[in-house]
TORDREN-802668 format. One record per residue: residue in three letters; x, y, z of N, C-alpha, C in turn. Coordinates in steps of 0.001 Angstrom, whole numbers, plus 500000, padded with zeros to 6 digits. Atoms other than C-alpha are relative to their C-alpha. Example, Ala and Ser with C-alpha at 12.3 -4.5 7.8 and 13.67 -1.06 7.14 Angstrom:
! residues 2
ala500890498810500000512300495500507800500900501200500000 ser499180498810499940513670498940507140499230501090500730 
! end
This chain:
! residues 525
unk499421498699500278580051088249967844501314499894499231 unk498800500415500831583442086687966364499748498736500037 unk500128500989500373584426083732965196502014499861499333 unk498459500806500455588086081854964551500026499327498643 unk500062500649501240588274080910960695501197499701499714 unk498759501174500328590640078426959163499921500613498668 unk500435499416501518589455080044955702499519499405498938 unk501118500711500878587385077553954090498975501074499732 unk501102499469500599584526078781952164498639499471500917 unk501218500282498932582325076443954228500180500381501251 unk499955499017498653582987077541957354499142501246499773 unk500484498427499951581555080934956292498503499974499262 unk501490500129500698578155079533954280500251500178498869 unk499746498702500754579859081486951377500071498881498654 unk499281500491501091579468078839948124499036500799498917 unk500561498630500834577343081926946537500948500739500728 unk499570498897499083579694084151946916499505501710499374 unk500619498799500370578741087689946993501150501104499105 unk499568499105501163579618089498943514499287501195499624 unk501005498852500830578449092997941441500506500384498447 unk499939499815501102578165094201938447500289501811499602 unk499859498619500702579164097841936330498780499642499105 unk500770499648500776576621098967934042500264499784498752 unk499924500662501386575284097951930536501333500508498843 unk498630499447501168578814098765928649500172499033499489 unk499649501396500771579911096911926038501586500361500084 unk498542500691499422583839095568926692500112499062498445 unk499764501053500946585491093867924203500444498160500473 unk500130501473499376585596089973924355501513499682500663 unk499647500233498966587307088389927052501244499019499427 unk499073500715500505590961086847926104499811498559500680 unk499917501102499418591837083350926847500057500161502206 unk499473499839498614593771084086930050498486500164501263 unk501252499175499116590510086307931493499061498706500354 unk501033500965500546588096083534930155500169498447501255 unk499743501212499475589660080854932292500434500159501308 unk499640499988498961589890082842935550499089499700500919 unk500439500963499438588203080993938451499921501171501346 unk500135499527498863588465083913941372500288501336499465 unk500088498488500384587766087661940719501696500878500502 unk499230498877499625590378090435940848499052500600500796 unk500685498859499033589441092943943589500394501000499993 unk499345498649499991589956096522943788498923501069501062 unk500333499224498708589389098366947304500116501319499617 unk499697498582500631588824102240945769499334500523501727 unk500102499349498671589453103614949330500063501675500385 unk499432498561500334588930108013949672499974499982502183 unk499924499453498544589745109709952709499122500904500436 unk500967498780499173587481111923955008498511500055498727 unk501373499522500377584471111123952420498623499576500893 unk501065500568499245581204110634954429498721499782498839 unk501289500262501161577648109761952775499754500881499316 unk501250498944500450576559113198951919501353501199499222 unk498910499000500448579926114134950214500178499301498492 unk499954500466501006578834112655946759497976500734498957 unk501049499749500778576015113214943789498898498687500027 unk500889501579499643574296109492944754499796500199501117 unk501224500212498556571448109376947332500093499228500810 unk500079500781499176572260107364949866498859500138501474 unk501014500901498565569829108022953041498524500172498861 unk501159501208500592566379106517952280498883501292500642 unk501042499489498992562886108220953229498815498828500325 unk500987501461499185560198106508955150499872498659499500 unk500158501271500735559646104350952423500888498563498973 unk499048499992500343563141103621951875500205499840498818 unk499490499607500769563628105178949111501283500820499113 unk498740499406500158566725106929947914499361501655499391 unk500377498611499665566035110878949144501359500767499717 unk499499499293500307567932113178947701500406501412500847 unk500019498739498973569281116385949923500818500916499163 unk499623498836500641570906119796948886501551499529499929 unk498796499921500098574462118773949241500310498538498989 unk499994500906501330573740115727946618499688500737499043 unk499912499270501258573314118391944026500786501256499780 unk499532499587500154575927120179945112501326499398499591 unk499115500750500656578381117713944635500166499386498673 unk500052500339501589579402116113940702500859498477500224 unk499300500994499968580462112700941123499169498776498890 unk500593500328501261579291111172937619499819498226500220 unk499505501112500137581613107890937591499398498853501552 unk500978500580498753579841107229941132498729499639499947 unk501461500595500416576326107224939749500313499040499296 unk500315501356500671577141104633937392500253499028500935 unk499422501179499476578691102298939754498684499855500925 unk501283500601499967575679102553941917498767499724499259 unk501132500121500927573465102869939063499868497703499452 unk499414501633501141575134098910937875499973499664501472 unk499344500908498830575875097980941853498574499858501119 unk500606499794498692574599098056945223500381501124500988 unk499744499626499291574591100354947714499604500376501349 unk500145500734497643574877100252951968499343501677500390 unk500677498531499353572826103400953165500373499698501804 unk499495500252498608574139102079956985500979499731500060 unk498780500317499610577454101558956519500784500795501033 unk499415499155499173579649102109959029501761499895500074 unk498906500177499631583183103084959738500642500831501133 unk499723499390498841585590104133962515499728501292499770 unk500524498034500373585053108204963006501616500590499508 unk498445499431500496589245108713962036500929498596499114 unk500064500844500915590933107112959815501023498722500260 unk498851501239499768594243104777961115498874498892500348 unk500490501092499680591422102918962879498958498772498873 unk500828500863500851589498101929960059501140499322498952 unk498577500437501388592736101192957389500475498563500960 unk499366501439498908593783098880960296498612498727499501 unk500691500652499745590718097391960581499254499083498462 unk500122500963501703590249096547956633501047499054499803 unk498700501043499825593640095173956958499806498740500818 unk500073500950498819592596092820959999498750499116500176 unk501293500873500324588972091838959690499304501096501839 unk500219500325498371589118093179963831499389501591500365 unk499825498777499691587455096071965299500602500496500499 unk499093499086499235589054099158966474500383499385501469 unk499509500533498429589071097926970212500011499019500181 unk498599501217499708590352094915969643501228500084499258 unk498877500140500273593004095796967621500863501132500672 unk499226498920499043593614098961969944500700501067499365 unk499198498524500678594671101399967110498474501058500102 unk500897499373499534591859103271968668499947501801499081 unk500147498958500441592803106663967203500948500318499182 unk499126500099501092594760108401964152501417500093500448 unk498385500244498893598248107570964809500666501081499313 unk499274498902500282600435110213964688501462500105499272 unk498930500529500280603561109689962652501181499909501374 unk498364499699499650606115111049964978500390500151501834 unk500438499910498123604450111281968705498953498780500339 unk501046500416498913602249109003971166498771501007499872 unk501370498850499381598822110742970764499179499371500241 unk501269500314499573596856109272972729498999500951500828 unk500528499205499503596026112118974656500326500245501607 unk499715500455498661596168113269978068499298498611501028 unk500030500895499075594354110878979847499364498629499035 unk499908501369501060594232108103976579500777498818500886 unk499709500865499445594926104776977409501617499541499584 unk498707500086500886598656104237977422500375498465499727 unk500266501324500207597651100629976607499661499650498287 unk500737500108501421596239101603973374501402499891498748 unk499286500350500733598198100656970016500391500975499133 unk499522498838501004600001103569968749501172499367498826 unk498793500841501160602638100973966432499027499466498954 unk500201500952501309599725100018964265499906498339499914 unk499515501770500843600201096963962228501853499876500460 unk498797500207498901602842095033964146500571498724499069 unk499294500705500593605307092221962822499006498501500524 unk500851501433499431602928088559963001498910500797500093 unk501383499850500096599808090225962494499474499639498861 unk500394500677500732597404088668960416499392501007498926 unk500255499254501160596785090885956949499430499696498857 unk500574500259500801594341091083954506501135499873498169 unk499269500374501074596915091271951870501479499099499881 unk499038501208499507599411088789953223499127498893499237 unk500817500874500115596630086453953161499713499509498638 unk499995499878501330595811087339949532501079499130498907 unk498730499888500519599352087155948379500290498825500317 unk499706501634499979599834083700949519499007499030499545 unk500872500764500954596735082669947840500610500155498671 unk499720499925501084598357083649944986499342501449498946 unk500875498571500250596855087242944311501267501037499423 unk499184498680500592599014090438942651499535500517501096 unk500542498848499206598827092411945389500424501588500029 unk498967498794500389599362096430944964499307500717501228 unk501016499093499212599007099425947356500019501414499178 unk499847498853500157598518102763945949499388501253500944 unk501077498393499020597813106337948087500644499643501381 unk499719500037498073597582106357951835500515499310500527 unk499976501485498966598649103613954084499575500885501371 unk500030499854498727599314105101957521499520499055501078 unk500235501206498977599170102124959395500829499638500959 unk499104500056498644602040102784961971500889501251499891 unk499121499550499957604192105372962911501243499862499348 unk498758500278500622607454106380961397500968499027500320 unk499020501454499856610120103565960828499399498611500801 unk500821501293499555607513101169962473499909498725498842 unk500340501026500265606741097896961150499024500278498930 unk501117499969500821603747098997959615499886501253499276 unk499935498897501077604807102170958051499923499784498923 unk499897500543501488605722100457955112499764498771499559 unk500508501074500828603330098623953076500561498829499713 unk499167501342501154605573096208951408500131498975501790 unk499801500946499000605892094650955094498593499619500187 unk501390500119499229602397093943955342499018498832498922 unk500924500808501282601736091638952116500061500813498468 unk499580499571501160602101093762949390500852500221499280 unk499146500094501524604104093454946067500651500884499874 unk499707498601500067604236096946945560498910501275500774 unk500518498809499266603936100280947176500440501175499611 unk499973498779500375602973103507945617499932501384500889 unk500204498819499137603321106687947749499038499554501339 unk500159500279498507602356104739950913500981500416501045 unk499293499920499233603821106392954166500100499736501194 unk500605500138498691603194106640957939499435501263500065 unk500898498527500162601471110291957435499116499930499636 unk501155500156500939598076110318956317499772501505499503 unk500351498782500922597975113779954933500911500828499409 unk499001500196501230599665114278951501500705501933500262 unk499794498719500052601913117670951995499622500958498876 unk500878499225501340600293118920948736499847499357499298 unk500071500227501197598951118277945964499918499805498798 unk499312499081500983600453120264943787501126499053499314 unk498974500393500387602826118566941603501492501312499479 unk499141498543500389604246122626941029501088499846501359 unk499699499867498882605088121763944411500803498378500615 unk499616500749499488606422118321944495499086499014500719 unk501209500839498828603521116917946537500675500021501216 unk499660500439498833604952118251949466501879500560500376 unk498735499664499997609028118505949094500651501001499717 unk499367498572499951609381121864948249499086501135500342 unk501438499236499493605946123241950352500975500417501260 unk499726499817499027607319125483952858499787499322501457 unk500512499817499038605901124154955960499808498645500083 unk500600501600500091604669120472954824501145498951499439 unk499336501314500377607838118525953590500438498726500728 unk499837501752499161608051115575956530498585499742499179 unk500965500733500441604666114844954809499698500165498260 unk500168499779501714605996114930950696499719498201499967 unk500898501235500394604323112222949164501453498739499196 unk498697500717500486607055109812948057499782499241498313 unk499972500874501063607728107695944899499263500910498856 unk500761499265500924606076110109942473501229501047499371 unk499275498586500521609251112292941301499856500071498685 unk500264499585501352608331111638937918499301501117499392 unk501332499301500534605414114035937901500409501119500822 unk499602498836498671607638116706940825499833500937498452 unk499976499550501051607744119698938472498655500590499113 unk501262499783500495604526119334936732498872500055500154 unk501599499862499602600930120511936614498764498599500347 unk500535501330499451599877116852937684499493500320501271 unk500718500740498784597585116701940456500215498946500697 unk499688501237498877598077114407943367499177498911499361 unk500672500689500709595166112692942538500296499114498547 unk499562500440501658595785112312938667501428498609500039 unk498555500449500328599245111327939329500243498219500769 unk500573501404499552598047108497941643499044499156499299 unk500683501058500773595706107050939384501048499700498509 unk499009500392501038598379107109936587501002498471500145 unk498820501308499189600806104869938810498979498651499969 unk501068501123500704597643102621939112499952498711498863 unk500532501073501540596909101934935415501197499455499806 unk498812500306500143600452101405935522500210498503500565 unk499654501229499364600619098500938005498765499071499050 unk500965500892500860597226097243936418500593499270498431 unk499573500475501015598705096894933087501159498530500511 unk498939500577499705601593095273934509499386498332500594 unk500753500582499561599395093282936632499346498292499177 unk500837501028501179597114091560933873500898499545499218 unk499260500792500850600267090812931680500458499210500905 unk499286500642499702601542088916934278499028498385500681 unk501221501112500023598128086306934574499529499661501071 unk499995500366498178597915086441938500498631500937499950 unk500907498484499538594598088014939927500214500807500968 unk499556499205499336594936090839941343499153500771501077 unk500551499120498956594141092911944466501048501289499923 unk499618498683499778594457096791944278499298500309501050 unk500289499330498658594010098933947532500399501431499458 unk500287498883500230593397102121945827499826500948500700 unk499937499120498896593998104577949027500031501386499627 unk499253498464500147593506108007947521500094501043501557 unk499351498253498715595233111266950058498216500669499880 unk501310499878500348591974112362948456498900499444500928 unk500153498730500031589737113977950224500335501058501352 unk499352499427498931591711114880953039501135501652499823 unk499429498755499927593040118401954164501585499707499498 unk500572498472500400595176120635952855499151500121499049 unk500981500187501193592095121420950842500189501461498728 unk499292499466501259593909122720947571499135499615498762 unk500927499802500977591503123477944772500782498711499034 unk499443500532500807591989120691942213499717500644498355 unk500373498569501357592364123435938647499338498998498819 unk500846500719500699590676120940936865498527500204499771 unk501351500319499396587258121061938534499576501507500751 unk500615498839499190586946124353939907499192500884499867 unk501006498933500863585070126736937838498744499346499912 unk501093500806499561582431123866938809499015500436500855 unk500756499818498317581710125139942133499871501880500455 unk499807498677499976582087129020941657498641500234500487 unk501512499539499296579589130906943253498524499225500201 unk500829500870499287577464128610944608499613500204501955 unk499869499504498071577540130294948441500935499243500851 unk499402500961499162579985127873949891501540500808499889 unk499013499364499357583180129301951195501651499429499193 unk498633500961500851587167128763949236500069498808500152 unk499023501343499676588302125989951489498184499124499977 unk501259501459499956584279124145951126500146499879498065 unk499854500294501521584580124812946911501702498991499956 unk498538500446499806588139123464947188499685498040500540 unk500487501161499561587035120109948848499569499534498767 unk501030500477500720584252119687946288500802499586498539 unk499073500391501198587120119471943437500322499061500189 unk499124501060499599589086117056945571498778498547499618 unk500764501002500440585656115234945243499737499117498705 unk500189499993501716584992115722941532501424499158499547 unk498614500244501035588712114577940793499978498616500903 unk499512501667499202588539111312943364498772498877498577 unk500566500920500751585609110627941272500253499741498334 unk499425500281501658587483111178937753501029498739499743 unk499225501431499171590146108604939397499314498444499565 unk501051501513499983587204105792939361499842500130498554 unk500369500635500912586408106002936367500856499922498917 unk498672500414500819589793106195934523500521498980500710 unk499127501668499711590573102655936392498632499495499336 unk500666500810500115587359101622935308500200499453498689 unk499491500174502039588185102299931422500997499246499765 unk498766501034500722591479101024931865499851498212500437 unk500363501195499583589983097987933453499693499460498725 unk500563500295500516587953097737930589500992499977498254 unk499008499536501022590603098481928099501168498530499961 unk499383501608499948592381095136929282499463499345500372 unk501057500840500206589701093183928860500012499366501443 unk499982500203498785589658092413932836498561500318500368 unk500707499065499447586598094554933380499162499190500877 unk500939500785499580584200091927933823500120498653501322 unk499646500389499247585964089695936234500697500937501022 unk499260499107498705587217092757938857498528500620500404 unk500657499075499313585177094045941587500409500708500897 unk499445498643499520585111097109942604499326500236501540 unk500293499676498844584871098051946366499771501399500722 unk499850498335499836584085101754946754499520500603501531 unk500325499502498915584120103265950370500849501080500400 unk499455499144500018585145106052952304500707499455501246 unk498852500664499034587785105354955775499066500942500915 unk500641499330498951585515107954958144498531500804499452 unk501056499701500448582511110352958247500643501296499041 unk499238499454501180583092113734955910500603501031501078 unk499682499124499503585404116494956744500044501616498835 unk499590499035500890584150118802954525499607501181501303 unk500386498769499216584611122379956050499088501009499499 unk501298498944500261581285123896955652499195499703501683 unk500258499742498878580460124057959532500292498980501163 unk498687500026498999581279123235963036499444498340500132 unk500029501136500322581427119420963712498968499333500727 unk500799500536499594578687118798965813498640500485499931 unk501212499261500139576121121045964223499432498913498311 unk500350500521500723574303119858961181500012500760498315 unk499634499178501243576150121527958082501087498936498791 unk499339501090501313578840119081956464499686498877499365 unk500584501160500636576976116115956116498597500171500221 unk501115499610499804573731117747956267498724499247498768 unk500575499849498256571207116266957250500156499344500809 unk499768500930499280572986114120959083500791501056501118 unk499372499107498991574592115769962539501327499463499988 unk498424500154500010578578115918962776500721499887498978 unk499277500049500943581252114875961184501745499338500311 unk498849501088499622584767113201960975500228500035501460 unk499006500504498494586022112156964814498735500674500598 unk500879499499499116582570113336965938499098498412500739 unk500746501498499567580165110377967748498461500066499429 unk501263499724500600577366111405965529500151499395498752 unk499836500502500873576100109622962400500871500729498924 unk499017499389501311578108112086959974501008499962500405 unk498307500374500164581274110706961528500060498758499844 unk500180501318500267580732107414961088499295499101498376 unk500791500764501340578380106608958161501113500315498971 unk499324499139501564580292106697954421499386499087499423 unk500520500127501239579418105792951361500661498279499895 unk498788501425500414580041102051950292498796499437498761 unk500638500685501375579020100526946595500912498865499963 unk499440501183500529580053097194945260499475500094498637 unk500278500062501367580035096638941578501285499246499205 unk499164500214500872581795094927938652500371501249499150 unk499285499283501245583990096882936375498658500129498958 unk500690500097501097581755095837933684498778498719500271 unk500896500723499711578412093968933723499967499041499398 unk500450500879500740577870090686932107499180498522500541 unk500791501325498331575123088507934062500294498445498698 unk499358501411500426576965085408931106501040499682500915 unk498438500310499644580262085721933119499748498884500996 unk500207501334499275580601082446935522500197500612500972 unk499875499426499121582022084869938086498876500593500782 unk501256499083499356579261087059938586498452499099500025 unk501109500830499866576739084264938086500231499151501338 unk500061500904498552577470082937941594499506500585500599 unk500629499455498995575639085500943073499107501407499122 unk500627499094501398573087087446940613500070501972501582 unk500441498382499520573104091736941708499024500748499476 unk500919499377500989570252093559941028500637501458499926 unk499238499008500427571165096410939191499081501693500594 unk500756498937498989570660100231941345499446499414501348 unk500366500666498266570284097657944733500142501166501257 unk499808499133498663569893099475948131500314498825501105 unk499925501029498661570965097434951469500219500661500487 unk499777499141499060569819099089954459500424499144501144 unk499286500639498567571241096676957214501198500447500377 unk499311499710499411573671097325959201501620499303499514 unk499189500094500407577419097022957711500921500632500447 unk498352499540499916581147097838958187500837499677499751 unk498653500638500566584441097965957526500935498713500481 unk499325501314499496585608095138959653499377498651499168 unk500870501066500569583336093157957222500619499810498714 unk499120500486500966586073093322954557500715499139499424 unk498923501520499637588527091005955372498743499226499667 unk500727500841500195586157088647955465499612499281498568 unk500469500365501402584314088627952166501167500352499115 unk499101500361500925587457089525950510500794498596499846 unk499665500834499962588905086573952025499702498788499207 unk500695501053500909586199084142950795499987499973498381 unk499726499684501272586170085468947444501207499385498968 unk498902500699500642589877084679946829500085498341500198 unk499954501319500112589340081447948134501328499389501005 unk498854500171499181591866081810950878500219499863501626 unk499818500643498670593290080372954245500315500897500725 unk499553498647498708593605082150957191500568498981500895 unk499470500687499001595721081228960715498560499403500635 unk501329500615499081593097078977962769499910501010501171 unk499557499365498913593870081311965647499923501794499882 unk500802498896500463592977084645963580498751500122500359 unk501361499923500010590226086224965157499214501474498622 unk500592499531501020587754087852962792498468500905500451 unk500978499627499862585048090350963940498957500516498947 unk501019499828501389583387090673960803499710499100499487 unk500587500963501118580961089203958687499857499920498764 unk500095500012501156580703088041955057499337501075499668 unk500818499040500265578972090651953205498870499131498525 unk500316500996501210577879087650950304498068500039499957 unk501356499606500545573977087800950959499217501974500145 unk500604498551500006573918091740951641499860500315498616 unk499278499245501724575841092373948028498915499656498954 unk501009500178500975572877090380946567498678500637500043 unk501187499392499334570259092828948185498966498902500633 unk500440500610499338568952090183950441500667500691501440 unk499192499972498530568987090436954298500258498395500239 unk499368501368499566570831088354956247499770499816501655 unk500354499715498935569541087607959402500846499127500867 unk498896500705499034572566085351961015501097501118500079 unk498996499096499642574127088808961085499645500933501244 unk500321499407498865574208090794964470499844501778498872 unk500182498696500785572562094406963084500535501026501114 unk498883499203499067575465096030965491500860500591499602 unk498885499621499936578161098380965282500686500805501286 unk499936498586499461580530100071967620500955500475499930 unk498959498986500479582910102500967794500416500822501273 unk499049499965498435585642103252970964500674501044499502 unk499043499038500218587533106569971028500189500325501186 unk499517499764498767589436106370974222501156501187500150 unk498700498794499786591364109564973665499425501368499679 unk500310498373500351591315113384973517501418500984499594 unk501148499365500463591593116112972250499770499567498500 unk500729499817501771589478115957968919498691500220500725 unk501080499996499793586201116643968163498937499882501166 unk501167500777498450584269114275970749501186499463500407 unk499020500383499131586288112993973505499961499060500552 unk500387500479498769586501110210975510498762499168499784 unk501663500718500480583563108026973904499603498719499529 unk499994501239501164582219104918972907498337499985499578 unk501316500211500668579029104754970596499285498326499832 unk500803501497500121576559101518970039498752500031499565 unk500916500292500756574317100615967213499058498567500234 unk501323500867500048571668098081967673498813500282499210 unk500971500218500668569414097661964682499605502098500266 unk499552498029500238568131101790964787499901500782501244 unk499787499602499332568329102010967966502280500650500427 unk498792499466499593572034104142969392500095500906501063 unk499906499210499305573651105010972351501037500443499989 unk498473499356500359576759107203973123500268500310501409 unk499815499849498645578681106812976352501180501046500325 unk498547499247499665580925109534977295500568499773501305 unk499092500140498463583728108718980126500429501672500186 unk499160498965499294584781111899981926500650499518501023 unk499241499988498922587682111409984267499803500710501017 unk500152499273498607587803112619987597500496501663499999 unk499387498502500107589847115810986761500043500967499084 unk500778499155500875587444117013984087498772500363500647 unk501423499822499219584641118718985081498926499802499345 unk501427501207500792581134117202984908500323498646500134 unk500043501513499404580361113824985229499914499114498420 unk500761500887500950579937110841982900498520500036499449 unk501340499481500040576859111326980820499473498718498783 unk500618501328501254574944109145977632499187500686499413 unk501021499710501084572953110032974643498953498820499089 unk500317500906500085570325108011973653498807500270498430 unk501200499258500764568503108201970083499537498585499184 unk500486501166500853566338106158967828500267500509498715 unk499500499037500741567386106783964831499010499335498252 unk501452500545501213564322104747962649498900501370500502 unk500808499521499958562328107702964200500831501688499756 unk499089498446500027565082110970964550501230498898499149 unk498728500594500230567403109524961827501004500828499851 unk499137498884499973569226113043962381500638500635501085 unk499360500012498286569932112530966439499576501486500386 unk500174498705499627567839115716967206499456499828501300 unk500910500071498967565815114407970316501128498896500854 unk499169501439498934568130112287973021498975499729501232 unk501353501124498924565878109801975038500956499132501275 unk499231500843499112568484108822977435498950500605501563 unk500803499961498716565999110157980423498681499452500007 unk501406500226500659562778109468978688499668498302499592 unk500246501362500288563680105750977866501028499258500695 unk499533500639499429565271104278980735500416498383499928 unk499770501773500257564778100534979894501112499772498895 unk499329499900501106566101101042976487501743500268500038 unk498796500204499962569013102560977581500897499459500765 unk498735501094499623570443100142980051500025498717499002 unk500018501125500647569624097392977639501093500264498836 unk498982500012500849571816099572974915501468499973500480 unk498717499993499327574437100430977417500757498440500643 unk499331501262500119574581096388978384500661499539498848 unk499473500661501260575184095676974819501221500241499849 unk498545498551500008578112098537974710500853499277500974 unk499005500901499030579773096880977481500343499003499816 unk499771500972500391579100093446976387501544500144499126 unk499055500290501188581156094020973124501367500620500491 unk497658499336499301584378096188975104500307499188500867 unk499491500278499031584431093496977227500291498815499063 unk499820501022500907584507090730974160501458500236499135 unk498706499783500981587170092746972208500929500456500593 unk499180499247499163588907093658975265500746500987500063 unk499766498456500457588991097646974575500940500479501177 unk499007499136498889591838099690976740498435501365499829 unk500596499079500392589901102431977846500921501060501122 unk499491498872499517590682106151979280500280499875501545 unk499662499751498265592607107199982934498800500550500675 unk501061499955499392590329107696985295500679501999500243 unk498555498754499352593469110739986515500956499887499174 unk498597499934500622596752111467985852500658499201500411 unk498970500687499057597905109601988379500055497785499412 unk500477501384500298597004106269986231498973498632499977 unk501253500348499895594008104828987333499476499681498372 unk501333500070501260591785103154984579498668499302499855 unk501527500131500052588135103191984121499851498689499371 unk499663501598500354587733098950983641498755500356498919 unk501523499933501318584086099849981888499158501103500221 unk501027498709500124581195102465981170499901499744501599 unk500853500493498516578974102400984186498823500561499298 unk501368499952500034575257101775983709499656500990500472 unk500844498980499674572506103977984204499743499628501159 unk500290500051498972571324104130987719498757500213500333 
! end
């Protein structure tokens, strides 16, 4: 289930390592410098609150796993996204935490949520763990001596940049600010994850009545003007990129757009897109934020391609949770439809997002991308996540880790080539020991397509502890729960569920007020 890496390549199987490709473009030829680089640039294009079904690319599959198309893939316009899966691969099972600190952590760390204990979104300025949250759980984040995917990088010898989000600790914490964490530079990274506007009429934030503890920082160039948040973050970007490639180091970007997280402020670019279409201000309003995350991708891709880089950078495209678009309530089957829920819910539409791999630019001559051929439009339906980052980014650069770093993720090197990999556990899970949100109080568990979902109730909630139990190769839309109907099944999923909180040693919820805490689920009876 883990494993202690020193950061050899052998250690991990990894001397194919797993590369992709962009689509047939022609790039102009490749300078010396490029020509003679030996370990890819990377670029993590990270959005917020997108889930699978909040893009114009098909991700779930039908019987014959095929790539099925649904109504809210043709309501969305995400162009620069079809090409990249059109040239890449893409994970129809990916998974990530259901909110977002826990997953940003967990790309940073390699570790799942309940072992690294940032269990839920940290709050800049309070403890929210909840009332009866575990006051064990890691509301500081990324802590001083923790082991970081861009530390790691950066002492291999990597450019490392952050642009957009961070939120990886509370205010004045340790891990508020990027630049303590391995990175070079830091663009409008704060401890807030949601940008006070993103309006540049408005400052992004500093002159929004109501939202200035959360103005977006480092951007006053663009305060003033009709710049979009978005826009104005991919500007800073091409900015470091340029900077970047003149300076002959490869580089790692962590592309974090605010994007597509609330307040959901029409982006005036994209709007006259979504006009009367039946969907409500604040759901057309989203669908811009979409359209403009995906105009983002593909103005880094040009400028990738514009400094002859294209072909040695891969691109990492995922979302940090499931979607929060507001087009209905979070445990019915409307925002990520047809999938049930939605961000911080314990249903697949809070969990699944979108994840492609691809080169900038395709060239199956390059020496890079010939270590691991991609077929071009790939599907990989196995089981994946974000703790599986670290990892294959690691190998990639070619870099050392502490012996004493643990690592709950696996390479992703024979998924990326659309092969399975069967020395991989087809597991995920996912611990939310706190309330209120959405779902409360929960921990979920994937096994291959089987999933169960354990809810803790404390003693001084009413109702009891309960479980949901679905197959989800037969209901891949969680409409039928078999937790009475398939008894065997579900103590065998609920052992698994325990197994792994007792491997990553998860804090979990008060039993009371009075302190008490629930050590583990409890089996079926």
């Amino acid at each position: 289930m883990l494993f202690n890496w020193s950061g050899t390549r052998a250690q991990l199987g990894l001397c194919g390592v797993g590369l992709l490709c962009w689509g047939t473009l022609l790039v102009a030829p490749a300078d010396s410098a490029e020509a003679d680089q030996t370990r890819p640039n990377i670029v993590v294009f990270l959005v917020d609150d997108m889930g699978v079904m909040d893009t114009s690319v098909p991700f779930l599959t039908d019987g014959q796993g095929t790539p099925k198309r649904y109504p809210l893939n043709d309501y969305y316009r995400t162009p620069n996204m079809e090409k990249l899966a059109a040239s890449g691969i893409r994970f129809n099972n990916f998974c990530a935490m259901s909110v977002c600190s826990p997953t940003r952590i967990s790309i940073m760390t390699g570790q799942n949520a309940a072992r690294h204990r940032a269990t839920n979104w940290i709050n800049p300025a309070t403890d929210n763990r909840g009332p009866l949250g575990p006051p064990d759980w890691n509301w500081q984040g990324i802590e001083e001596g923790d082991v970081t995917l861009p530390a790691v990088l950066r002492e291999s010898g990597y450019h490392t940049i952050h642009v957009g989000k961070a939120h990886f600790g509370p205010t004045d914490s340790f891990g508020s600010e990027p630049l303590n964490l391995g990175f070079e530079e830091n663009v409008a990274g704060a401890a807030f994850g949601a940008p006070g506007s993103y309006y540049g009429e408005l400052d992004y934030g500093m002159n929004h009545p109501r939202r200035a503890n959360h103005a977006v920082p480092h951007l006053e160039a663009y305060h003033g003007t009709d710049t979009f948040l978005t826009e104005a973050l991919t500007l800073e970007a091409k900015k470091k990129l340029a900077a970047a490639v003149a300076d002959g180091a490869p580089f790692f970007l962590h592309m974090a757009h605010y994007a597509v997280h609330a307040p959901f402020e029409s982006d005036p670019r994209f709007a006259e897109n979504y006009m009367d279409q039946g969907k409500p201000a604040n759901g057309q309003a989203f669908a811009t934020l979409i359209e403009g995350m995906d105009r983002s991708l593909g103005m880094l891709v040009e400028q990738l391609q514009e400094l002859g880089v294209a072909e040695n950078t891969l691109i990492l495209f995922l979302g940090d949770n499931g979607s929060d678009a507001p087009l209905g309530h979070q445990h019915s089957v409307a925002c990520a439809a047809p999938l049930r829920g939605k961000k911080g819910s314990h249903y697949e539409g809070g969990m699944r997002v979108p994840f492609i791999a691809a080169w900038a630019a395709r060239n199956e001559e390059n020496p890079l991308q010939q270590q691991t051929p991609i077929p071009a439009g790939g599907l990989q339906s196995q089981i994946a996540s974000v703790q599986d980052l670290f990892p294959t980014i690691a190998a990639l650069a070619e870099a050392d880790l502490p012996g004493d770093h643990i690592i709950d993720g696996y390479s992703l090197d024979k998924l990326l080539t659309g092969q399975l990999d069967e020395s991989r556990p087809q597991t995920f899970l996912m611990h939310y020991p706190h309330a209120p949100h959405r779902s409360d109080y929960f921990t979920s568990y994937r096994e291959d397509h089987w999933k169960v979902i354990y809810h803790y109730v404390p003693s001084d909630v009413s109702g009891g502890s309960h479980y949901q139990l679905y197959n989800l190769e037969s209901d891949p839309f969680e409409s039928t729960d078999l937790s009475v109907s398939h008894p065997e099944e579900l103590a065998h999923m609920m052992q698994g569920l325990i197994d792994y909180l007792e491997n990553y040693d998860a804090a979990y919820p008060l039993v009371d007020k009075q302190g008490e805490q629930r050590r583990f689920p409890q089996l079926p009876k």
